[in-house]
C-alpha positions as a Python dict, from the first residue, in 0.01 Angstrom:
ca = {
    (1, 'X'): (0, 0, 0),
    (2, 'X'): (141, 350, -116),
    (3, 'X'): (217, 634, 198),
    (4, 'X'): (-20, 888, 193),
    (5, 'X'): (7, 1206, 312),
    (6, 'X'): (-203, 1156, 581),
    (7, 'X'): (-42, 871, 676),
    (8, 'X'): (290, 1125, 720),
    (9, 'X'): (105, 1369, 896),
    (10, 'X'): (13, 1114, 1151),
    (11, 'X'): (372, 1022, 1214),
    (12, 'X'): (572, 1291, 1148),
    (13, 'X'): (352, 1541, 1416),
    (14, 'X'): (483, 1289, 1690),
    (15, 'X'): (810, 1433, 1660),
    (16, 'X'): (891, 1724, 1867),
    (17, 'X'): (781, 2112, 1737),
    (18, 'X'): (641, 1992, 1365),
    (19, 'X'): (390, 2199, 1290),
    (20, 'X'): (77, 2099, 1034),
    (21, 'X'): (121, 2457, 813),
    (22, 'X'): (161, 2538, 400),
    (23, 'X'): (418, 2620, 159),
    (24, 'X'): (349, 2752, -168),
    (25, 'X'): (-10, 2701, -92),
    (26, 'X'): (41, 2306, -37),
    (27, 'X'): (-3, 2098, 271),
    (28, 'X'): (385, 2103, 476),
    (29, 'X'): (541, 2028, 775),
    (30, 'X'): (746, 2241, 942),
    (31, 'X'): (970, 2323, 1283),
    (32, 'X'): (995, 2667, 1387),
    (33, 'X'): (856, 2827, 1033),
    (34, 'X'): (1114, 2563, 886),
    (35, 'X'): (1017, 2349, 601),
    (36, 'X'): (1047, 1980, 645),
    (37, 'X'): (827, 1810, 391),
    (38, 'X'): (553, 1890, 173),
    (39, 'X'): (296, 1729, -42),
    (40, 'X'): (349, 1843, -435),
    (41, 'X'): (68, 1912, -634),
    (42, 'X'): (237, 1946, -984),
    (43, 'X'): (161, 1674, -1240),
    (44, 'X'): (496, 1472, -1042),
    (45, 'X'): (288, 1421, -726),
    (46, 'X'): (497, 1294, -481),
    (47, 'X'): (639, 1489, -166),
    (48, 'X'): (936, 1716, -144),
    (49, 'X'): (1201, 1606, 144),
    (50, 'X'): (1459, 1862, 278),
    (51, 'X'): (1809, 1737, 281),
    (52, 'X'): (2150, 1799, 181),
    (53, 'X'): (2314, 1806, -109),
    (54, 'X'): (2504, 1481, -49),
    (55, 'X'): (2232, 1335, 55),
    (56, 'X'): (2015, 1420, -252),
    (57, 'X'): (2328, 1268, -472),
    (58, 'X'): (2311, 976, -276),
    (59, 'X'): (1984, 894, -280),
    (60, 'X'): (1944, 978, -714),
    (61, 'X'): (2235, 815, -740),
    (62, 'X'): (2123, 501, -573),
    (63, 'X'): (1891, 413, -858),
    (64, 'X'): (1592, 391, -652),
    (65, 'X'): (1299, 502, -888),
    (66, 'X'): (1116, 666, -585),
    (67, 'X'): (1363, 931, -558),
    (68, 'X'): (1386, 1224, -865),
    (69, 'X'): (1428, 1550, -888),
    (70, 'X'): (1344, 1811, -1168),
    (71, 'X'): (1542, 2094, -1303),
    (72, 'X'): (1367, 2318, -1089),
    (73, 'X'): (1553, 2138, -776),
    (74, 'X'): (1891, 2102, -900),
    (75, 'X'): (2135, 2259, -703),
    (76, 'X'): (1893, 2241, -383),
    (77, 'X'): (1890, 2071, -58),
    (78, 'X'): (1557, 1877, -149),
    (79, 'X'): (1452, 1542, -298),
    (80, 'X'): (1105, 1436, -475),
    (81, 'X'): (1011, 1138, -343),
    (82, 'X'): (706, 885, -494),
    (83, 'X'): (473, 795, -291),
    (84, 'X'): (393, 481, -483),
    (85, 'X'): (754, 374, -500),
    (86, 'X'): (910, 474, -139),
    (87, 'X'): (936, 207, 112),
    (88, 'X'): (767, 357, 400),
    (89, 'X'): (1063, 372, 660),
    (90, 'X'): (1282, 479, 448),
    (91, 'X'): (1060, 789, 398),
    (92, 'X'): (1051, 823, 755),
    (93, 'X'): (1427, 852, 822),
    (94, 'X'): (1479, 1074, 560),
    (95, 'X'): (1215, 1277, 704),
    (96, 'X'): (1301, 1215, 1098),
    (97, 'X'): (1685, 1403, 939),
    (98, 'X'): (1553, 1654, 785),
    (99, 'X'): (1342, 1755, 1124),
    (100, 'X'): (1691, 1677, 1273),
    (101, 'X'): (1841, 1891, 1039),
    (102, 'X'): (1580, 2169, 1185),
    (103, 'X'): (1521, 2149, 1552),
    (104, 'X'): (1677, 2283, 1819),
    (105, 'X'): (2042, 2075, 1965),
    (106, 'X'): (1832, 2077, 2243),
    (107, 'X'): (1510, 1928, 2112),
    (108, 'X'): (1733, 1703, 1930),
    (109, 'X'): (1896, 1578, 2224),
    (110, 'X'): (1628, 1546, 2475),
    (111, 'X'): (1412, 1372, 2156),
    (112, 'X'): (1767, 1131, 2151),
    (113, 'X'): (1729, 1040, 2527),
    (114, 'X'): (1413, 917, 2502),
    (115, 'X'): (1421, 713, 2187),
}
């Protein structure tokens, strides 16, 4: 069964400070006014992941069909990621780093303690 973003929303709002909000008048997550994910609504569907630069190589690079990106993106600390492709927890760790990437050190570590 495909993620929905529903099924993200659900998840990813257990983790410290994300915020249900928009960006570019689409449902997104953030922390602190920070973008973490949001849903795409351009003919690609899909959701667009914050992350680094390496990390976006790595991940197009891996061959995995559920990760693309568009010319628009190149050059920015994002991925596109298919719904109907992803493997569910690997869309959650991607997502858990960018909120990483986001948060607080101190969120982050108290969140680390406990988990």
């Amino acid at each position: 069964m495909a993620t929905t973003w529903d099924s993200i929303v659900g998840w990813a709002t257990e983790l410290p400070k994300v915020e249900v909000s928009t960006s570019y008048n689409t449902p997104a997550l953030k922390v602190a006014g920070k973008l973490i994910v949001r849903l795409r609504t351009e003919a690609e569907g899909g959701v667009v992941v914050m992350c680094s630069l390496d990390e976006k190589a790595a991940l197009l690079a891996s061959g995995d069909a559920a990760f693309y990106t568009t010319p628009h993106y190149d050059g920015h600390g994002s991925i596109l990621v298919d719904l109907d492709r992803v493997d569910a927890a690997e869309l959650e760790e991607l997502i858990v780093e960018a909120w990483r990437s986001k948060v607080s050190k101190t969120v982050r570590e108290q969140y680390d303690e406990t988990h």
